[in-house]
C-alpha positions in Angstrom: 0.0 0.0 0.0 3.0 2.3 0.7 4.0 1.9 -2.9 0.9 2.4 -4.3 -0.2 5.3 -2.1 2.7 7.0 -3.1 2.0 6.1 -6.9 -1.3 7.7 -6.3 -0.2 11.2 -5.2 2.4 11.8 -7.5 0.1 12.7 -10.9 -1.9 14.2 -8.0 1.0 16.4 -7.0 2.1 16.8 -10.5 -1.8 18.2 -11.5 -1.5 20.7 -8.4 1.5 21.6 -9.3 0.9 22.7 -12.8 -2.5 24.5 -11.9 -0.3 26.7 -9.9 1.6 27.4 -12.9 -0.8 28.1 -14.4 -2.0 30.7 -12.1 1.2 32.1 -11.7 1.2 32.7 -14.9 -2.3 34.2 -15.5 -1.5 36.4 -12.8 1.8 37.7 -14.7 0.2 38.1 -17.6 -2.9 40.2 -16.4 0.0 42.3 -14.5 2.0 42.8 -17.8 -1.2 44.2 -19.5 -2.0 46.6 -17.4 1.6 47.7 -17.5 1.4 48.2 -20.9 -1.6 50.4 -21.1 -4.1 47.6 -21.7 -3.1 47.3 -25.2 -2.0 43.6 -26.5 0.7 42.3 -27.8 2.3 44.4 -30.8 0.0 47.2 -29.9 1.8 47.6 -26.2 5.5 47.2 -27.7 4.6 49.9 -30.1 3.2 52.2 -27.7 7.0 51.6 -25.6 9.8 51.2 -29.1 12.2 53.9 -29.5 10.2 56.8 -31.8 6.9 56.5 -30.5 5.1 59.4 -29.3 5.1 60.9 -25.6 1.9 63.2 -25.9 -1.1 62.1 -24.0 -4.2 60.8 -26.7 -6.1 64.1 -24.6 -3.5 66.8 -26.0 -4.5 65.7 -29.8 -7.8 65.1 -29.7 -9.9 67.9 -31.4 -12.3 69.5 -29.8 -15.8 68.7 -29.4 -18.1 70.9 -31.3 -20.7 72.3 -29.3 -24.3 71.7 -30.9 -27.6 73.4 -30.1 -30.0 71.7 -28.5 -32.3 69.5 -31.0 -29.4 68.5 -33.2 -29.1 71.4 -35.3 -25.4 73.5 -35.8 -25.2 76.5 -33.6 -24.9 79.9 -36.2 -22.0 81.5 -37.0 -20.8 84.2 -35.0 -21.3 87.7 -37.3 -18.1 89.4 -37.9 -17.4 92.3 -36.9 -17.3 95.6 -38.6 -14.3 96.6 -40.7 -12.8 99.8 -39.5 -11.7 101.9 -41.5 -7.6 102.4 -41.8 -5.9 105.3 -39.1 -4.4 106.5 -42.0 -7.4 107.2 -44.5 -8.9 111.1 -43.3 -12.0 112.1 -45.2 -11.7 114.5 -47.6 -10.8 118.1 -46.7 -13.6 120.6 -46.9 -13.4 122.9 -49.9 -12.1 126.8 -48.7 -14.7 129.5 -49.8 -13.6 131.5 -52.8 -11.3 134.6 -51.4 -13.7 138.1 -51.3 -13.5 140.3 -54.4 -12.4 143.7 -54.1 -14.4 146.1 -52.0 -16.8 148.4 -54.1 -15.0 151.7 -54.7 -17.5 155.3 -53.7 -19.2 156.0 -56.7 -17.6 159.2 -56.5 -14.0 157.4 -56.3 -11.7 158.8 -59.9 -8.7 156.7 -60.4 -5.7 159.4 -61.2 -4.1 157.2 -63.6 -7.0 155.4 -65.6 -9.5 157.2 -68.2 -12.2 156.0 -70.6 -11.3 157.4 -74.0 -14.5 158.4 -76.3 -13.8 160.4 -79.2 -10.9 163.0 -80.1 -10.7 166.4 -81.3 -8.2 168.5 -83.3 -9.3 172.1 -82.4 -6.4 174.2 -81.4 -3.8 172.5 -84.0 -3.3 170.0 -81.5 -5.1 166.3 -80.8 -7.0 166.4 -77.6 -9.0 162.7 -76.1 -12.4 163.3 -75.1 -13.0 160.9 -72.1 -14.3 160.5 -69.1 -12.7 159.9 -66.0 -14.5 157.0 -63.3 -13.0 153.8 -61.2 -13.2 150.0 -61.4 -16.9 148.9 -59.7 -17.6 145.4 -58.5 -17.3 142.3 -60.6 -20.6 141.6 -62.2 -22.1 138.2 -63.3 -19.9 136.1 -65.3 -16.7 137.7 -63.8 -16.2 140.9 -65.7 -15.5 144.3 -64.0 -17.0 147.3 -65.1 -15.1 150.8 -65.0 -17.6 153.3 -64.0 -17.4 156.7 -65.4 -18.0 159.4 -63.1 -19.0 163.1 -63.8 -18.9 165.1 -67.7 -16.5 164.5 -70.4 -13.9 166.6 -70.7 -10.8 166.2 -72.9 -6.9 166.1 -72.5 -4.3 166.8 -74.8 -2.2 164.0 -76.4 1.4 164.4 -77.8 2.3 163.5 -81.6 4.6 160.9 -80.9 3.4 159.3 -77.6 3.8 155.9 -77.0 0.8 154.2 -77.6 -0.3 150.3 -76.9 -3.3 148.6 -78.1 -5.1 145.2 -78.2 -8.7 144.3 -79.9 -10.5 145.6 -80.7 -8.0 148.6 -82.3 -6.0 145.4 -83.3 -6.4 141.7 -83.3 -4.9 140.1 -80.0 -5.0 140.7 -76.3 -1.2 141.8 -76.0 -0.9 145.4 -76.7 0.9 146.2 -79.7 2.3 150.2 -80.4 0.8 152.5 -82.9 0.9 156.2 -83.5 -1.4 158.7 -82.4 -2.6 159.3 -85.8 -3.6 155.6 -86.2 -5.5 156.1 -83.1 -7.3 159.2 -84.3 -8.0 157.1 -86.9 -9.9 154.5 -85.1 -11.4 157.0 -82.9 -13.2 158.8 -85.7 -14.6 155.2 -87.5 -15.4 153.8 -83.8 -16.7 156.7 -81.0 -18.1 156.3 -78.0 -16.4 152.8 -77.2 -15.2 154.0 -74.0 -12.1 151.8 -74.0 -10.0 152.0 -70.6 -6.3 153.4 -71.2 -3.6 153.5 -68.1 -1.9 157.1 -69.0 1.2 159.5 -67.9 1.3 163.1 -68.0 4.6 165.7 -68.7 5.2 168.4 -67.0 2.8 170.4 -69.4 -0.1 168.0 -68.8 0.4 166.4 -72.7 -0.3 162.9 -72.5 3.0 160.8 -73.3 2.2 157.2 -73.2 -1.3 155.8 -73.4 -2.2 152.1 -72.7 -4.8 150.1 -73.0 -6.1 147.9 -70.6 -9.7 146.5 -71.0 -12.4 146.0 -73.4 -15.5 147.2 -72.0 -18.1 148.1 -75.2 
């Protein structure tokens, strides 16, 4: 009975001993799972091999997009307003036009300026009959008017004064020199134009240089 007793428990012993291994071995495997992340095999060695990425799966997962309630995609936010640039100014305001020149009396005679008429050669000597006045206010369409003031009277002229004209004596608005006989000349065809000459006196009151400065028929 001793020899068969022990015959007995040895696969007995042998069967224990393996289920242990067994366990053991379960055991170590269940512990090198969860060491590895819970990821099997392959997966878990190439979580761990030289390379692999450090970053926790929370640091590249996008994130979730918020819905509205029902389902439906929450609206775009508006955008904003464009502002317009620091450096763009809106445009300057126009300046107003500079004031004409104030309105002379109408008694005012410029010293220098007459409005020549007609001519006369009593005495042996040609004499302009003109009137004498001042520049007035600028009237519609930008012209300015040279007002007569008073009579006419007349003022001797010499023979071989300097004279300049423009149209309508002669084409042009540049004066151009003719003699005093030319003038006459004009003067008797064309009275009562009332052309505007600048003028200059000798000593003797004779005028020596005559020109003209506006056309005002």
């Amino acid at each position: 009975m001793g020899a068969t007793g022990t015959a007995v428990q040895g696969p007995r012993r042998l069967r224990r001993q393996a289920a242990v291994a067994l366990a053991l071995c379960g055991a170590l495997t269940l512990t090198l799972t969860a060491c590895n992340g819970g990821d099997g095999g392959d997966a878990g060695a190439a979580g761990t091999g030289p390379g692999a990425s450090t970053a926790s799966p929370s640091a590249t997962a996008p994130a979730p997009v918020p819905t509205a309630p029902g389902g439906a995609t929450p609206p775009a936010s508006p955008a904003s307003p464009k502002k317009p640039s620091p450096s763009a100014t809106a445009p300057d305001k126009p300046k107003p036009p500079a004031p004409g020149p104030a309105c002379a009396s109408k008694d005012a005679v410029s010293p220098n300026e007459i409005a020549v008429y007609r001519y006369t050669p009593e005495g042996g000597q040609y004499s302009l009959i003109i009137k004498r006045g001042h520049w007035g206010c600028p009237v519609a369409g930008g012209a300015t008017p040279f007002v007569t003031v008073g009579e006419e009277t007349w003022i001797p002229i010499a023979d071989d004064a300097a004279i300049g004209v423009h149209a309508p004596i002669l084409s042009g608005s540049a004066n151009k020199p003719i003699t005093t006989h030319e003038l006459m000349s004009w003067l008797e065809t064309h009275p009562n134009k009332g052309l505007v000459f600048h003028y200059n006196v000798n000593k003797a009151g004779v005028v020596v240089t005559l020109g003209q400065e506006e056309y005002t028929s």
